[in-house]
N, C-alpha and C positions, 0 to 999 in steps of 0.2 A: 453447506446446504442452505441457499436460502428460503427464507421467508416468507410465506405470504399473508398480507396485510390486508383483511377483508373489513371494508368501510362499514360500520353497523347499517341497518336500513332505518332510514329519516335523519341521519347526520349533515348529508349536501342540505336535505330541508331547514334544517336546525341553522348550519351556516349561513344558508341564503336570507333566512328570513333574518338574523343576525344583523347580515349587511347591509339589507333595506331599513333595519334599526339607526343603525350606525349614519345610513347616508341621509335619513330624514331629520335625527339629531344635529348631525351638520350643519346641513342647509336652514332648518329652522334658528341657531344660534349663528350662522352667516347673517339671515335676514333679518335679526334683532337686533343684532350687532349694526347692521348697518343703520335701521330704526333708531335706536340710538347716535349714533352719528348726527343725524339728521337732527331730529331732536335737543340736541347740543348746538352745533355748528351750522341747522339750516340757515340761517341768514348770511352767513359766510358763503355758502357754498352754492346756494339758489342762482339759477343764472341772471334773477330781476328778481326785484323787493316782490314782495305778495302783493301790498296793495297796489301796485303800480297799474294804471289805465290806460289805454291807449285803444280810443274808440274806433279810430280807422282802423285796427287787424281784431274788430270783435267777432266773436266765434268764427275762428278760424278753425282747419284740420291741421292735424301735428306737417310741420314743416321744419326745416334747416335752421331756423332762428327759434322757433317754437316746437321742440320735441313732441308733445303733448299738445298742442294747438292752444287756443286759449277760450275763454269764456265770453258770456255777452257784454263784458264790459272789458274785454281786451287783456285781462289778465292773465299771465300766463299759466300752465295748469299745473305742467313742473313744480315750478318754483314753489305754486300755493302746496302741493302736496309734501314737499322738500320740509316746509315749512310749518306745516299742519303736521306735521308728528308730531313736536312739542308738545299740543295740547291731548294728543294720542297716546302720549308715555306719561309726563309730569301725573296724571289725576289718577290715571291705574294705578301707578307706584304708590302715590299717597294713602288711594283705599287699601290696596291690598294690604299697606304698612300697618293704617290706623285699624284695619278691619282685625288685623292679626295679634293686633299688642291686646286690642279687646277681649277678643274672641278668645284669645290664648289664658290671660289672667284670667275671667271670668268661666273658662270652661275648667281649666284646672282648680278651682275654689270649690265648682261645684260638683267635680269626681270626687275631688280627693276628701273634702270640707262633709257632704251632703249637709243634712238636718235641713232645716227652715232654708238654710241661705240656698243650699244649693235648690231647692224647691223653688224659692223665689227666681234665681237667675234663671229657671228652666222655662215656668209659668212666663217669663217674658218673652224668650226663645220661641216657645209656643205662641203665642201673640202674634209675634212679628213674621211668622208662617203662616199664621191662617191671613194675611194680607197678603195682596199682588204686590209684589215691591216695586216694578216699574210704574204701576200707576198711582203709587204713593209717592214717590218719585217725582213725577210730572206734576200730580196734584200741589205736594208742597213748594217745589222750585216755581211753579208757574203763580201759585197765590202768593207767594213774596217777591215774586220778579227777580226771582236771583241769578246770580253770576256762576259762573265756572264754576266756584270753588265753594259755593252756595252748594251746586251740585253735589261736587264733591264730596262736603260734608257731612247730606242725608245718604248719599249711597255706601262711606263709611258706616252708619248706624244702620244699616238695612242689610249688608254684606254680612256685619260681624256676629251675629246670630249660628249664621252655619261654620265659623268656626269655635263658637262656641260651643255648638252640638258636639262637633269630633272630637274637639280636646275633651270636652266630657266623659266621653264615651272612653276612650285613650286613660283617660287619669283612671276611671273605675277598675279598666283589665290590668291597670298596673300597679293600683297600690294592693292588690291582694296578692303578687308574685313575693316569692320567695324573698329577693333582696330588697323587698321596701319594709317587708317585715323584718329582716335583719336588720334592718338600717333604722328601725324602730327602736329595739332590742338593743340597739348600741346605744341607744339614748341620743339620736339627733331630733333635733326638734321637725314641728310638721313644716313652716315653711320650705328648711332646707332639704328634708324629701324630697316635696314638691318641683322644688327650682333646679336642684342640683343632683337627683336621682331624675325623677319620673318625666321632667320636661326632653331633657336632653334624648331621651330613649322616642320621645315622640315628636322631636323634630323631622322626620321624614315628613309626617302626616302635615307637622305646619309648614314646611318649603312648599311639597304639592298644592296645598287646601290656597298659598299664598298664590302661587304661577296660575293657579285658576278662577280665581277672583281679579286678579289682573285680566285674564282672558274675557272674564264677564265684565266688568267694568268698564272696560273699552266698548263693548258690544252696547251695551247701556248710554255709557256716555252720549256714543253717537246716535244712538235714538234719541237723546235730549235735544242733542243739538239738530237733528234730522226734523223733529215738532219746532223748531225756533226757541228752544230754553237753554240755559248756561252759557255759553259763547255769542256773544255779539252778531246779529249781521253784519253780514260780510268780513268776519273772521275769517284769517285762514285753518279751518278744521275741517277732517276729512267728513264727518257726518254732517255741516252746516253745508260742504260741498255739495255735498250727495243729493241735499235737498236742492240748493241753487241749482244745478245743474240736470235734475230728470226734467225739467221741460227742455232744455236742450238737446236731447237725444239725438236729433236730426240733422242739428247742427255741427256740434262735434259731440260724439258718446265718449270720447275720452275724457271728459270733466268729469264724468258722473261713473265712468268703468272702472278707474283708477283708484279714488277713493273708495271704491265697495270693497277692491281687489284689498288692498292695504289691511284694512277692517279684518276683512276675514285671513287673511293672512298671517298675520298680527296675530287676532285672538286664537288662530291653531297652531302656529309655532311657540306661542305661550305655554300649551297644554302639551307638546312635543316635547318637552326642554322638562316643565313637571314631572314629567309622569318618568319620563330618562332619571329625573333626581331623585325620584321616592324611590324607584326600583336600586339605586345604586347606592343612596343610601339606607336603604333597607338592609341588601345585602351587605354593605359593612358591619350595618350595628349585628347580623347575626356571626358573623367571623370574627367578632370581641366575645 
């Protein structure tokens, strides 16, 4: 006698939405991957150096020799955009790093620690929220005339605040569980709680808290270099692009479409890739 298999109702739903999971995961770690690529090996693989001029083909439309056409000064746009990831990836990875190692040690001292200190690290935390961080930002890079990495450096200390809130928050829900009390009780000391129980259990929250500081970072960056701070004129950067190139709309819009597209592309397949990691390593840590 056979069988019959009745599909529950909302399971094709459950599947579907699944696979739009699945394929936006893909494509998001395709195009980082490529981002990276680029990044690494643009100068190899650009089909002309960034800076190269050539005033006779200035602002040209995308053609046979020029995919993307070029700018007012005959540059090509490819190339520049090929090329301008570097400054796209290197400074996100940096912050997100330095924001995390901060954020991470100081948030976990002041869950698991409190008294005075964790007070104190909070009262800062507080501080550096009731300020605009982009226009502290702007403010301090532009009144020191700073570089890239000038940049860089205040959006690390402006970043690492908010993962210092999370892990805060994370260290407090965990050292009241069962096994940090055990792990008390056994006589391990508080650092190695700390490090070697309650961090590992709230790494989900640091890979995501990390993939979206990258996402912000970029977004940031290229508003610095979009106002003329951090990167050089006529850098190859996608936000110093973006600026050089909206008076040229008319001319060619692909100087200035391309680098917006990158941008945002970039900071969402950042957040696509996060959020795919927290959910997955969420779910492991519950199946230990």
């Amino acid at each position: 006698m056979s069988e019959l298999l009745v599909e529950a109702p909302g399971t094709s739903t459950i599947r579907s939405h699944k696979h739009r999971v699945q394929f936006l995961v893909v494509a998001a770690v395709v195009f980082i991957a490529l981002v990276v690529v680029c990044s690494i090996f643009g100068g190899s693989i650009a089909p002309y150096a960034a800076s190269a001029q050539d005033l006779g083909t200035g602002l040209a439309g995308p053609s046979s020799a020029h995919l993307l056409g070029t700018d007012d000064l005959g540059r090509d746009v490819l190339s520049r955009v090929i090329v301008g990831a570097r400054t796209a990836v290197v400074g996100p990875i940096v912050v997100a790093v330095g924001a995390m190692a901060i954020g991470t040690a100081l948030g976990l001292l002041a869950g698991y620690r409190g008294g005075w200190l964790g007070s104190l690290i909070m009262r800062w935390v507080d501080l550096m929220y009731a300020v605009p961080q982009l226009l502290i930002a702007i403010v301090v890079v532009g009144v020191l005339h700073g570089s890239y990495w000038v940049a860089v450096a205040v959006l690390i200390v402006l970043t690492s605040p908010g993962d210092t809130r999370i892990m805060r928050s994370g260290a407090v829900e965990q050292r009241g569980l069962p096994y940090a009390e055990a792990a008390k009780v056994n006589g391990l000391s508080g650092s190695s709680i700390l490090f070697r129980h309650i961090w590992p259990s709230l790494m989900p929250l640091t890979v995501a808290q990390s993939f979206l500081n990258f996402a912000t970072t970029i977004v940031n960056l290229a508003a610095l270099s979009f106002l003329g701070l951090g990167v050089g004129p006529g850098a190859a950067d996608w936000g110093r692009m973006l600026a050089e190139a909206r008076t040229l709309i008319a001319g060619n819009p692909w100087a200035a479409i391309v680098p917006g597209i990158c941008i945002a592309v970039t900071a969402a397949s950042m957040n696509i890739i996060g959020d795919w990691l927290y959910e997955s390593l969420s779910l492991r840590g519950r199946a230990r």
